[in-house]
RODO-2510 file (C-alpha; in nm, 4 decimals, decimal comma):
residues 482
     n   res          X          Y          Z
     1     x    10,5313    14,4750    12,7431
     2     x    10,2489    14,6073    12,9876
     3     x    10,1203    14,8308    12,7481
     4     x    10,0934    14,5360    12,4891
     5     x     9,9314    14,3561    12,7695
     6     x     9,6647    14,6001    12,8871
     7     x     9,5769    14,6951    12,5172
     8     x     9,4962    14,3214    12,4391
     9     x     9,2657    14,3124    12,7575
    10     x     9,1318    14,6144    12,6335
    11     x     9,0457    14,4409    12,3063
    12     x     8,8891    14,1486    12,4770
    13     x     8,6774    14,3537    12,7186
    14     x     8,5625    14,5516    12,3777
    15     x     8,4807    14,2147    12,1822
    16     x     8,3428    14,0775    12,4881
    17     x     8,0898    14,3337    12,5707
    18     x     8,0225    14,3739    12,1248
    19     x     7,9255    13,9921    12,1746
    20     x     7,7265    13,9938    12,4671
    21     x     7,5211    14,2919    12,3472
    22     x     7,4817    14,1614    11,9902
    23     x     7,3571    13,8085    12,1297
    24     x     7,1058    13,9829    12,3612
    25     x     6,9870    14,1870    12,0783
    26     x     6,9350    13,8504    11,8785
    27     x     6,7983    13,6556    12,1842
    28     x     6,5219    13,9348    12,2787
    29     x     6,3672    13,8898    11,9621
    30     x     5,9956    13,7344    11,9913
    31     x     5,9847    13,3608    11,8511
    32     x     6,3425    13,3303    11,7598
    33     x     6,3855    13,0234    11,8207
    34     x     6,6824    12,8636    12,0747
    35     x     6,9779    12,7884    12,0412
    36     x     7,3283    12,9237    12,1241
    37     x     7,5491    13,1408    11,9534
    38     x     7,8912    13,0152    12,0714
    39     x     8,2042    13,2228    12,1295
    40     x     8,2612    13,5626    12,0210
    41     x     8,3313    13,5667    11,5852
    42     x     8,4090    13,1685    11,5814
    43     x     8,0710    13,1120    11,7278
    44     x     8,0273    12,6742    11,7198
    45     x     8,2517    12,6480    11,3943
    46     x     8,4470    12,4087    11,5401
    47     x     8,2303    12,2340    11,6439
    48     x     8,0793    12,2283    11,3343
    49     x     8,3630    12,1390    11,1499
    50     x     8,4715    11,8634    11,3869
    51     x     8,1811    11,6673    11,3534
    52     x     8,2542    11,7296    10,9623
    53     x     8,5391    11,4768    11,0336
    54     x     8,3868    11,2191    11,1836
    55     x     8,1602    10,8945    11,1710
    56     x     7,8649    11,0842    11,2366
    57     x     7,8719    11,4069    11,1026
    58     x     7,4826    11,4680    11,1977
    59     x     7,5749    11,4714    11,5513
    60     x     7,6253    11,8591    11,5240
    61     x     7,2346    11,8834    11,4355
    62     x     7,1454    11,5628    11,6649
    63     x     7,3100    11,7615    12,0007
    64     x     7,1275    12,0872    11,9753
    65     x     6,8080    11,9666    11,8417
    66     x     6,7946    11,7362    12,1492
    67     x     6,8586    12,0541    12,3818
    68     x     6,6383    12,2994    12,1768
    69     x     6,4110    12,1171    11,9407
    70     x     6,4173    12,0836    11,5611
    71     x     6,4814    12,4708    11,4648
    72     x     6,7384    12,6078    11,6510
    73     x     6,9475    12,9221    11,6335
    74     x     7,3747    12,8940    11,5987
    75     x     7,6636    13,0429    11,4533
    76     x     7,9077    12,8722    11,1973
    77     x     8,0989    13,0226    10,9505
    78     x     8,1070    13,3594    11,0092
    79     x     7,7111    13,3993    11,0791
    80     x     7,4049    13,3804    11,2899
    81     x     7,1991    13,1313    11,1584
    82     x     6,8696    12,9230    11,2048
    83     x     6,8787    12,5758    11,1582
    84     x     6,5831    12,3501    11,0548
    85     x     6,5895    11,9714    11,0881
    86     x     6,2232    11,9684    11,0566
    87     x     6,0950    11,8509    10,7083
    88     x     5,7813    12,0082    10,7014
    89     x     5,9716    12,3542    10,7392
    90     x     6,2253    12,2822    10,5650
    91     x     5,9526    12,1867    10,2370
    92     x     5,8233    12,5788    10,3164
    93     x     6,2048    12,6867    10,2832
    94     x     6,2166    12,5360     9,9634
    95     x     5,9051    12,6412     9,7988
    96     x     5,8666    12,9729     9,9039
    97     x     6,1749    13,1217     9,6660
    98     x     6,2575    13,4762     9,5075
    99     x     6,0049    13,6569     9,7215
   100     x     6,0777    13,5080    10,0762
   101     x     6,3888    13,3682    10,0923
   102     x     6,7070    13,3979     9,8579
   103     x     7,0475    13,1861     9,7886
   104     x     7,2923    13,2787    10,0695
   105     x     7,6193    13,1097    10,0173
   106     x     7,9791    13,1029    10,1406
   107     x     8,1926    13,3917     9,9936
   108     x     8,3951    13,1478     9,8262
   109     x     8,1498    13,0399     9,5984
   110     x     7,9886    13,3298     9,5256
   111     x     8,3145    13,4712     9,4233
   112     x     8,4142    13,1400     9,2234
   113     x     8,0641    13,1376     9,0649
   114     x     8,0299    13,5582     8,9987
   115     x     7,7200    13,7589     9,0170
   116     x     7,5698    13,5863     8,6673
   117     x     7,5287    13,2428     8,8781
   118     x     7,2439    13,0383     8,7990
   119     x     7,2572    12,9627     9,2212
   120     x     7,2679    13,3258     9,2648
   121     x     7,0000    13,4870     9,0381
   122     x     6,6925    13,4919     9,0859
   123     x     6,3037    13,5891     8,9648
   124     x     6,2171    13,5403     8,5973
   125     x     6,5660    13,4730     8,4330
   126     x     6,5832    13,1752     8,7073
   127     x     6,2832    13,0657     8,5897
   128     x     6,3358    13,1258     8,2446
   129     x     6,7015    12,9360     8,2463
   130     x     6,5673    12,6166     8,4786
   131     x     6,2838    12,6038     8,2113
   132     x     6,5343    12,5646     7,9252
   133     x     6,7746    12,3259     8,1207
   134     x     6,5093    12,1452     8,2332
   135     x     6,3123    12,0925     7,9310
   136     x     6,6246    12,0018     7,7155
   137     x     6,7111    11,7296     7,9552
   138     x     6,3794    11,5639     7,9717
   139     x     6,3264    11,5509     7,6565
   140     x     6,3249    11,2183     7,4395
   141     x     6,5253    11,2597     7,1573
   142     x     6,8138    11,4100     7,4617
   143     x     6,7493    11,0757     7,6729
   144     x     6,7773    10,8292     7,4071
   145     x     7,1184    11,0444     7,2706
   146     x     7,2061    11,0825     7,6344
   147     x     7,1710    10,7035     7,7549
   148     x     7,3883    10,5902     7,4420
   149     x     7,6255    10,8307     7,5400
   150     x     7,6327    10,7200     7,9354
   151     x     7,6628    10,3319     7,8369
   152     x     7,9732    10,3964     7,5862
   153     x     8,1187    10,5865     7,8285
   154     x     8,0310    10,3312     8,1172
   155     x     8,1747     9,9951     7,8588
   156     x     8,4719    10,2149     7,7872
   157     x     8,5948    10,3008     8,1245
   158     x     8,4848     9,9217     8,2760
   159     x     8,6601     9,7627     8,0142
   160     x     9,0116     9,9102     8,1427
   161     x     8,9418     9,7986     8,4834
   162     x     9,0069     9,4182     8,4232
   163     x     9,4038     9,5366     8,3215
   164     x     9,4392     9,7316     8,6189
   165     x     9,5996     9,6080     8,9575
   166     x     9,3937     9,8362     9,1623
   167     x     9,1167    10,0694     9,0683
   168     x     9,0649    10,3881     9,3036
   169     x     8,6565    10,3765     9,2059
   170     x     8,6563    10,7982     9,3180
   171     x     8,9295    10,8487     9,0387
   172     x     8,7802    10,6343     8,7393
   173     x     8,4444    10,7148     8,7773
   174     x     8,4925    11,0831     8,7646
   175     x     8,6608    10,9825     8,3863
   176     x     8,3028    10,8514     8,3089
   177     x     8,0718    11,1718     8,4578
   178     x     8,2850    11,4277     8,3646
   179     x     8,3155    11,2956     7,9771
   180     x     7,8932    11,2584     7,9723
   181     x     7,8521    11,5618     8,1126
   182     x     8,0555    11,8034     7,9033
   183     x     7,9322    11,6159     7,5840
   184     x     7,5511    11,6930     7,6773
   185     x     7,6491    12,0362     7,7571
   186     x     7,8451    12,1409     7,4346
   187     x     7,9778    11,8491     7,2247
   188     x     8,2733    11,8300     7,3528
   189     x     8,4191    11,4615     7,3345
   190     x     8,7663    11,2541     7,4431
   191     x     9,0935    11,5035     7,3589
   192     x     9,2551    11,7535     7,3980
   193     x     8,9963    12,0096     7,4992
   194     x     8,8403    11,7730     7,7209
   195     x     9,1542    11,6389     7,8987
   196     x     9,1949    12,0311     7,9326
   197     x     8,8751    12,1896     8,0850
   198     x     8,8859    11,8164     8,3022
   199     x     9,2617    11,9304     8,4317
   200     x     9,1559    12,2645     8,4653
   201     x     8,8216    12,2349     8,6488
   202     x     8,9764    12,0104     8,9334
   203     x     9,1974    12,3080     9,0032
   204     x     8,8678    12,5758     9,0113
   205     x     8,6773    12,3063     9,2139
   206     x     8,8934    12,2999     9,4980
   207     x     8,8132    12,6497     9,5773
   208     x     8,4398    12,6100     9,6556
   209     x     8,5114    12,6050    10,0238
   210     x     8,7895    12,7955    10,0986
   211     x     8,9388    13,1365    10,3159
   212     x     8,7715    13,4128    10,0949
   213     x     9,1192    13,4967    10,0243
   214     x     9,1883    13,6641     9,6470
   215     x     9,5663    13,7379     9,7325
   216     x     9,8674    13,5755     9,4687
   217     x     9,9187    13,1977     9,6128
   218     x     9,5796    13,1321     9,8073
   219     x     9,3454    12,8799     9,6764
   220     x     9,0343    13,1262     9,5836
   221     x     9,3265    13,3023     9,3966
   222     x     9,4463    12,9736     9,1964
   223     x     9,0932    12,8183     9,1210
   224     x     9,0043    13,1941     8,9922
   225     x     9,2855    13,1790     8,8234
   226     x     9,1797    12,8189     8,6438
   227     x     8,8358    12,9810     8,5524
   228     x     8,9770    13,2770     8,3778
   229     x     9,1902    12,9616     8,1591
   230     x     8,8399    12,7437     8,1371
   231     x     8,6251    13,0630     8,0293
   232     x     8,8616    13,1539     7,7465
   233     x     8,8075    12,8331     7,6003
   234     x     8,4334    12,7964     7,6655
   235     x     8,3968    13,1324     7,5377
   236     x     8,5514    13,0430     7,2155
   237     x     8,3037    12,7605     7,1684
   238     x     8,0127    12,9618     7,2480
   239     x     8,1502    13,2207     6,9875
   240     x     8,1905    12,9747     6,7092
   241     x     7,8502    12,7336     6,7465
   242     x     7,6470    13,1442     6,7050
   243     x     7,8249    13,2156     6,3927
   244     x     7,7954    12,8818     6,2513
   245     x     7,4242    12,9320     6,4005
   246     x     7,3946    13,2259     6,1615
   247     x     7,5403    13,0284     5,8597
   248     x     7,2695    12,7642     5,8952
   249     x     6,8951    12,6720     5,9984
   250     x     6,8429    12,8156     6,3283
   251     x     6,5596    12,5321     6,3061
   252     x     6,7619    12,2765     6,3385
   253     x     6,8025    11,9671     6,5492
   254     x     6,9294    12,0891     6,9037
   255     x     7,2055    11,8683     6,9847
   256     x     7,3265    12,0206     7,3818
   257     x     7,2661    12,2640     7,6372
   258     x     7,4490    12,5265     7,4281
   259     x     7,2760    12,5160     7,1666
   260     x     6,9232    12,5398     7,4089
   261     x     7,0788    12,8723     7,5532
   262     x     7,1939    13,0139     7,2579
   263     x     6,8389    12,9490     7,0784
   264     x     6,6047    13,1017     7,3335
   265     x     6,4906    13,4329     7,2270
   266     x     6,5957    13,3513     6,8682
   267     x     6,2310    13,5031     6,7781
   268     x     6,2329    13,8273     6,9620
   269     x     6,5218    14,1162     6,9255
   270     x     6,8672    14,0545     7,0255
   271     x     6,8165    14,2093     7,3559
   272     x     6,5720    13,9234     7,5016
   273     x     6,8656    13,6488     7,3905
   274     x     7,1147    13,5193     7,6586
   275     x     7,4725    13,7027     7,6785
   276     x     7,7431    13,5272     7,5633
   277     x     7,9400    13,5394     7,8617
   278     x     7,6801    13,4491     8,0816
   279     x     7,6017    13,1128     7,9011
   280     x     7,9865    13,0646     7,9316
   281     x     7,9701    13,1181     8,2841
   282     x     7,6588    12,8707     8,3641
   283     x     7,8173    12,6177     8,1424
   284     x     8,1312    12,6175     8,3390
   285     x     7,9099    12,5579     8,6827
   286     x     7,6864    12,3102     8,5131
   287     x     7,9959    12,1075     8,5187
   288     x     8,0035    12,0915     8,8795
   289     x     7,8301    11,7583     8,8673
   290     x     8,0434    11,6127     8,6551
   291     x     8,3436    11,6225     8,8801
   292     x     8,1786    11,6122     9,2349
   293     x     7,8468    11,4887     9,2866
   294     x     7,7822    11,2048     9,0091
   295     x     8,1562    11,0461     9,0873
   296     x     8,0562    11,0470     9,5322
   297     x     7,7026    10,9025     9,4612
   298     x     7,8885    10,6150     9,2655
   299     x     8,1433    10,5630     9,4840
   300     x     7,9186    10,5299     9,7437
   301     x     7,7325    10,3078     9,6416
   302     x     7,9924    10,0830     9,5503
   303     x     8,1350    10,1678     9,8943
   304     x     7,7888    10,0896    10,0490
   305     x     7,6942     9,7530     9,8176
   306     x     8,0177     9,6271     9,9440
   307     x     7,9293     9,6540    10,3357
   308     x     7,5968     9,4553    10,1924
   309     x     7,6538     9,1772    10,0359
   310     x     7,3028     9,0234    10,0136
   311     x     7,1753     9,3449     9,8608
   312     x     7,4990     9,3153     9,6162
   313     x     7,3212     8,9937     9,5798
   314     x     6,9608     9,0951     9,4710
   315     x     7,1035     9,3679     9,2501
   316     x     7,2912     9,1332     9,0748
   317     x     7,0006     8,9130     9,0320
   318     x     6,8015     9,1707     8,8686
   319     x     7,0706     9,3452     8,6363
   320     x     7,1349     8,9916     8,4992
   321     x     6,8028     8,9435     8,4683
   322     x     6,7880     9,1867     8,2518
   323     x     7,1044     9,1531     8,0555
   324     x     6,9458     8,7898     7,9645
   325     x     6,6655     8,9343     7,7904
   326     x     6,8198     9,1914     7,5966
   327     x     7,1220     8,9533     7,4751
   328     x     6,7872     8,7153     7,3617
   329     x     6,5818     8,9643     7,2229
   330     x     6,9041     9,1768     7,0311
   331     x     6,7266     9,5030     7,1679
   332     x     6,9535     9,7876     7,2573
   333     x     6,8906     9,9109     7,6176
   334     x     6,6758    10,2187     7,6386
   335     x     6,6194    10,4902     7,9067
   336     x     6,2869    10,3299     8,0615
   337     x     6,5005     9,9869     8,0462
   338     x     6,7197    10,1178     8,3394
   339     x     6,4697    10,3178     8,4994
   340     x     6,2400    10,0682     8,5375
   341     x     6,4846     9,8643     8,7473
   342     x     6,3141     9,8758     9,0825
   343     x     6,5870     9,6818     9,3194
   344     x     6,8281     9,9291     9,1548
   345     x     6,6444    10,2651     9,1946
   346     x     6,5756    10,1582     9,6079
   347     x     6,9713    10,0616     9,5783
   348     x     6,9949    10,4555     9,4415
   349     x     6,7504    10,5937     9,6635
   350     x     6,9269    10,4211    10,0131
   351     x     7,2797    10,5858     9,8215
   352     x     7,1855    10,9481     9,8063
   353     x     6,9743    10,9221    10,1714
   354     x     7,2880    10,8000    10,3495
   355     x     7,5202    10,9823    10,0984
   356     x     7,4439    11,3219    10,1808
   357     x     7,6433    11,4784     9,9272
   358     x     7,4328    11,7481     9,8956
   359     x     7,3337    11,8017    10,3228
   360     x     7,1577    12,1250    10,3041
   361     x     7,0738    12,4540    10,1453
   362     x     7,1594    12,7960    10,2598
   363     x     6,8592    13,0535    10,2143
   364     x     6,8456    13,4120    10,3646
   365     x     6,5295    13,5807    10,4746
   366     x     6,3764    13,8867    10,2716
   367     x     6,1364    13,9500    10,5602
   368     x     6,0130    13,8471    10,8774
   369     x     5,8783    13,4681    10,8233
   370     x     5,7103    13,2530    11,0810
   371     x     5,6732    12,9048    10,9934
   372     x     5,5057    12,6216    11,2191
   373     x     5,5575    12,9106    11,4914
   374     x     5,9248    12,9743    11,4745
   375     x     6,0411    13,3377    11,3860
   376     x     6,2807    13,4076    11,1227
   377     x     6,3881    13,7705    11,1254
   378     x     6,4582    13,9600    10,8227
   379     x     6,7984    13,9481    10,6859
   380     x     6,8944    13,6091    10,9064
   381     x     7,0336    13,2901    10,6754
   382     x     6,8567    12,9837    10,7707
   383     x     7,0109    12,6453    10,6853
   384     x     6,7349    12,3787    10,5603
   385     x     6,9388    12,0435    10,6905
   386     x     6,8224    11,7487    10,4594
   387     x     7,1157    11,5344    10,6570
   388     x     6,9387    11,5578    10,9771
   389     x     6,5615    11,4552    10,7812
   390     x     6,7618    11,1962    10,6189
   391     x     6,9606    11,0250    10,9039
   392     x     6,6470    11,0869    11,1271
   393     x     6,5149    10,7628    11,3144
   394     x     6,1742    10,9079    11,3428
   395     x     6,1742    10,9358    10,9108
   396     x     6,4028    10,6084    10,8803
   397     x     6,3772    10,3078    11,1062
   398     x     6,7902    10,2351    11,1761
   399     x     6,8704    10,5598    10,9746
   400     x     7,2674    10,4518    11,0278
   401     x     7,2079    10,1235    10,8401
   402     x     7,2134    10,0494    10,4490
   403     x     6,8585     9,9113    10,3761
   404     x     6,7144     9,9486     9,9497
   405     x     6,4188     9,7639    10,1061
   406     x     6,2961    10,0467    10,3534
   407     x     6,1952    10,1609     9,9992
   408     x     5,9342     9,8847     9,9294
   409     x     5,7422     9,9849    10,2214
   410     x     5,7765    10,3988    10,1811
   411     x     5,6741    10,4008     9,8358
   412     x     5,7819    10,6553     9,5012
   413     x     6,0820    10,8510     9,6928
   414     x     6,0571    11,1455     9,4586
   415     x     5,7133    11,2115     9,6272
   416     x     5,8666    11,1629     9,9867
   417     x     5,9237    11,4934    10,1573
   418     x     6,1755    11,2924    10,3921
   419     x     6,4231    11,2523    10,1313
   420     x     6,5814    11,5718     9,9528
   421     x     6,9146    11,4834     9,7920
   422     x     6,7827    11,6834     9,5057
   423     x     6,6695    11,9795     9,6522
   424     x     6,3526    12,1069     9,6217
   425     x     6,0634    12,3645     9,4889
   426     x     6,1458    12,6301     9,2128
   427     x     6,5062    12,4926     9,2735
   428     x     6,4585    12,1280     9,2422
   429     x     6,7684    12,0063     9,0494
   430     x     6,6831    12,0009     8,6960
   431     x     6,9371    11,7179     8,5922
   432     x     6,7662    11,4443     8,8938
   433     x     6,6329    11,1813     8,6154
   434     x     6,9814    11,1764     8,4358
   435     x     7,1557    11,1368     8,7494
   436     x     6,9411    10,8231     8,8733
   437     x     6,9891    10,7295     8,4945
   438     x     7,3384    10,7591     8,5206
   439     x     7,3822    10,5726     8,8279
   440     x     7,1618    10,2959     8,6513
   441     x     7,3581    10,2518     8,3819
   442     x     7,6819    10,2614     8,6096
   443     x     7,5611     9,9689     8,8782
   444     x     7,4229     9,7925     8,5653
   445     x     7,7728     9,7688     8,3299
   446     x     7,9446     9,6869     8,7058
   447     x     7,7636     9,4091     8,8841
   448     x     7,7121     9,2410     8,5170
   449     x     8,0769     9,2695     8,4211
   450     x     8,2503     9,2586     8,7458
   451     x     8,3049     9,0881     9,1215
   452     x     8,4563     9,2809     9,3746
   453     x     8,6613     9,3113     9,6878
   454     x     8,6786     9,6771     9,8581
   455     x     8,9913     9,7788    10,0980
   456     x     8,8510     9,9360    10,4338
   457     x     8,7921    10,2975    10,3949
   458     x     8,6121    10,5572    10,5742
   459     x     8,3809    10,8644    10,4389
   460     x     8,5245    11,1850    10,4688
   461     x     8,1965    11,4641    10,5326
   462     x     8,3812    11,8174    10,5529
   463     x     8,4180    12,0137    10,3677
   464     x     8,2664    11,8161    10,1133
   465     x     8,2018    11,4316    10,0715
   466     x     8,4538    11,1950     9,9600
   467     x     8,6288    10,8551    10,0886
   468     x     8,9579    10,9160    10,2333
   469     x     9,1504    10,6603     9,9962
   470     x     8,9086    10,6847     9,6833
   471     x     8,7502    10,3378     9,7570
   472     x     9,0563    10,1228     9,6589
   473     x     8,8879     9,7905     9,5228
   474     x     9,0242     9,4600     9,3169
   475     x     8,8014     9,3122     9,0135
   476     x     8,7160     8,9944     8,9025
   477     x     8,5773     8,9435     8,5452
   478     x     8,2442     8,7063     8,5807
   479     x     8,3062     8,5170     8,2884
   480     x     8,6791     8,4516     8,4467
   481     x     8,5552     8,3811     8,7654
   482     x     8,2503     8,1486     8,7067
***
């Protein structure tokens, strides 16, 4: 029993003095900036993840940034890091990609995801890929298929909401995202496929943040596992839209993202073209979306609209406003009809500031950087925090409270480097008009069709956002209740 004794004291006197000379190591460094590393391994993980779990999940950020300014050094999972709430650093983060800083993310993902990952590569095929997204998605024979395809969705789903007791919003508006989503990326509509790759990619999605674990019964092992299932049916999709490619006008109409990746270097040899299973394998995490960060934003903002009943109010006001004029003039609805909503897209705006769903990005240094004086040493991960910008009382007057006006005042928030749900630079989400489209469409169909009454809930921040009880809410039909 001694000798078990003295050989764990042993251990602890060996980690202790690996620790103490690793942290000096890191803290002699000129212009790193301060901060504290924490315990030995754990570092301030749990701290981290604590505040995760509560009402204010910024307070991690808010604590050290009060005792060592807005970039600070820490350690949380697994790794030294530097952390900037600053937005003026964290807009150099972002635009200075591929030959300063690269994607660093959590083993779990990068396993999930593979080498192939559109948030992993980098250089000219990033480019190259983000063009072709991008493009397709902005273009305006996609919006006017896309916003037909969002609103039958939307009337579809609504319309079963008047027969049901109790509608968990999380749960039925991931039916609505997930459907759009997979039909813009390869035609694939309501059955048996869909109900499939929908089962299938809750089961891979659960593994994002997870023990790096691969071993028989762990969670990275089961949502691998539901990848390999989701691939071999992708894969067979991909296969058959390039024969029947060959078999007709390569010139034709392009009708999803598939077709997009499957068309670029069409001109050139076969060796400029996409691989097969690398389309496969972006089309799977273009999904992500679909079953995570569409569904929270809506949710939300139900969740939030509900805590705000005069801004319920105004949106209401509007929507029916405009529901008037297209029942009088027979038009259908159009993209720039929802867009143009401006109540709505401050209502949006106010959602994915307080949301968060997307709180920061993890970059890693190629070389020494020094931005607005603080050091960032080669080969150190530095965390751009858009949480901390966004629930900052120096960039939002009461940053805690739900407010679509604040927006009338700040101005066009896609030019406002204070609010980053989307990201930002050479990485700027390619798919941010159809999600602001999407959430149009959704708040539309609701406040015109529906009154509500939402059950308490809280917002759950770690490790990724949801409400605890999927926003439990009762409907009213308008026409029934006026």
């Amino acid at each position: 029993m001694k000798w078990v004794i003295g050989c764990w004291v042993l251990i602890g006197i060996v980690v202790g003095w690996y620790w103490f000379k690793k942290k000096s190591k890191i803290e002699k460094r000129s212009g790193v900036p301060r901060g504290n590393l924490g315990w030995p391994f754990v570092g301030e993980t749990l701290d981290f993840i604590a505040c995760g779990y509560t009402s204010r999940p910024v307070s991690f950020m808010d604590k050290r940034k009060s005792l060592y300014g807005k970039v600070f050094k820490t350690h949380i999972l697994g790794t030294p890091i530097i952390v900037s709430t600053d937005p003026d650093v964290n807009k150099v983060i972002l635009h200075n990609h591929g030959n300063t800083f690269i994607p660093a993310y959590p083993k779990s993902i990068t396993e999930l995801f593979g080498k192939n990952s559109i948030l992993q590569i980098n250089g000219n095929l990033h480019k190259r890929v983000h063009a072709l997204i991008a493009g397709f998605l902005r273009s305006p024979q996609h919006k006017a298929r896309i916003t037909k395809d969002i609103e039958n969705s939307v009337k579809n789903s609504l319309a079963t909401w008047k027969d049901m007791h109790q509608i968990y919003v999380q749960d039925e508006t991931k039916k609505i995202t997930f459907e759009v989503l997979v039909k813009a990326l390869m035609s694939v509509g309501p059955g048996e496929d869909l109900n499939f790759l929908k089962r299938e990619f809750e089961e891979f999605i659960k593994g994002l943040i997870c023990l790096p674990i691969k071993l028989p019964g762990t969670r990275l092992y089961k949502s691998l596992k539901a990848k390999e299932r989701m691939l071999k049916m992708v894969e067979k999709i991909v296969e058959e839209r390039k024969i029947a490619r060959k078999n007709t006008d390569e010139k034709g109409p392009i009708i999803d993202a598939l077709d997009v990746l499957l068309r670029d270097g069409s001109d050139s040899n076969d060796t400029e073209r996409l691989p097969l299973d690398f389309i496969s394998g972006n089309i799977i995490e273009m999904m992500v979306p679909g079953e995570e960060t569409m569904p929270t934003a809506m949710t939300l903002a139900v969740k939030f609209l509900s805590d705000c009943p005069v801004a319920l109010e105004n949106l209401m006001e509007e929507n029916m406003e405009l529901k008037k004029r297209k029942t009088d003039s027979c038009d259908d609805y159009g993209w720039t009809d929802y867009m143009s909503l401006q109540f709505t897209q401050n209502v949006i705006s106010e959602t994915l500031r307080m949301a968060n769903i997307i709180n920061g990005v993890w970059r890693k240094a190629l070389k020494d950087v020094e931005i607005k004086g603080y050091s960032i040493p080669q080969g150190w991960c530095v965390l751009a925090s858009f949480i901390s910008v966004h629930m900052d009382e120096n960039n939002y007057e009461n940053p805690n409270q739900f407010d679509p006006w604040r927006w009338e005042k700040i101005g066009a928030a896609v030019n406002n480097n204070c609010l980053t749900p989307f990201g930002g630079g050479q990485r700027l989400c390619p798919g941010l008009e159809l999600s602001r489209l999407e959430l149009s469409i959704f708040l539309h169909h609701l406040v015109t069709s529906y009154r509500w009454v939402a059950q308490q809930d809280d917002i759950v921040h770690f490790p990724t956002v949801k409400m605890k009880r999927k926003l439990p809410i009762r409907v009213t039909s308008i026409s029934t209740s006026d």
